[in-house]
N, C-alpha and C positions, 0 to 999 in steps of 0.2 A: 504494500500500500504506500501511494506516496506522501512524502511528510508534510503534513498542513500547512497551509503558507500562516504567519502566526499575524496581528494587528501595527506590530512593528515593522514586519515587512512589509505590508503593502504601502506604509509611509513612508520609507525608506527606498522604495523601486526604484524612482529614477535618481535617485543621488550615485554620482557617477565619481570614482574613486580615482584619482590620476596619478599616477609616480609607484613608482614603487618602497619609497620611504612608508608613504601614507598609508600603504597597503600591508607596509610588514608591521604599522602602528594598530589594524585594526587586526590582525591574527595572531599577533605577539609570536613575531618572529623578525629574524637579520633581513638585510635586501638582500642581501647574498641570495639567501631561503626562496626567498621571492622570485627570484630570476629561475632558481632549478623548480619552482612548482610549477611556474608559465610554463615550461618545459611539455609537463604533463597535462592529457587532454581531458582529464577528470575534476581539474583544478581551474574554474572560475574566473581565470585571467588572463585578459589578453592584450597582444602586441596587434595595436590596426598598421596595417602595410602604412607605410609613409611616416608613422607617424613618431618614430623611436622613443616612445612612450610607453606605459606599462599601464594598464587602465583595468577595472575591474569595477560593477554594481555593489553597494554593500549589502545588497539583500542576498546577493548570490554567494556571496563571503562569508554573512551570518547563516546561512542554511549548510552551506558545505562544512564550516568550522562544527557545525552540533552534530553531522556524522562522521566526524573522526573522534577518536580518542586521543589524539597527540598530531601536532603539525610533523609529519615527516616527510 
C-alpha cells in the first residue's frame, strides 16, 4: 500500500529545494552524501540538464527520509 501523503506535504509540494548544501541540511547528511545519492535513481534528486545544480521537492525528501532507516 502506498504511504499517505501526510497535511504537511501537500503544503510543502511545490517548495523546490536548490543546492545541495540545503538538501544535505534537510536529510542531515554531508554534500559529499548528496552528490553519491543523486547518483541513485530511488533517491529524490535531481540534476536538470543545463543547469549544474542539485535540486530536489521537500515533500519528496520528507516521504523518502521516513522509509529509510538511516541515510546510506
Amino acid at each position: 500500500m502506498a504511504d499517505p501523503i501526510t497535511i504537511d506535504e501537500l503544503n510543502l509540494s511545490v517548495e523546490l529545494v536548490k543546492g545541495a548544501s540545503n538538501i544535505a541540511a534537510i536529510i542531515g547528511c554531508c554534500t559529499d552524501h548528496v552528490y553519491d545519492l543523486a547518483k541513485r535513481s530511488d533517491v529524490p534528486i535531481y540534476k536538470p540538464p543545463g543547469s549544474g545544480r542539485y535540486v530536489a521537492y521537500r515533500s519528496e525528501l520528507m516521504r523518502w527520509t521516513r522509509t529509510k532507516t538511516a541515510v546510506t
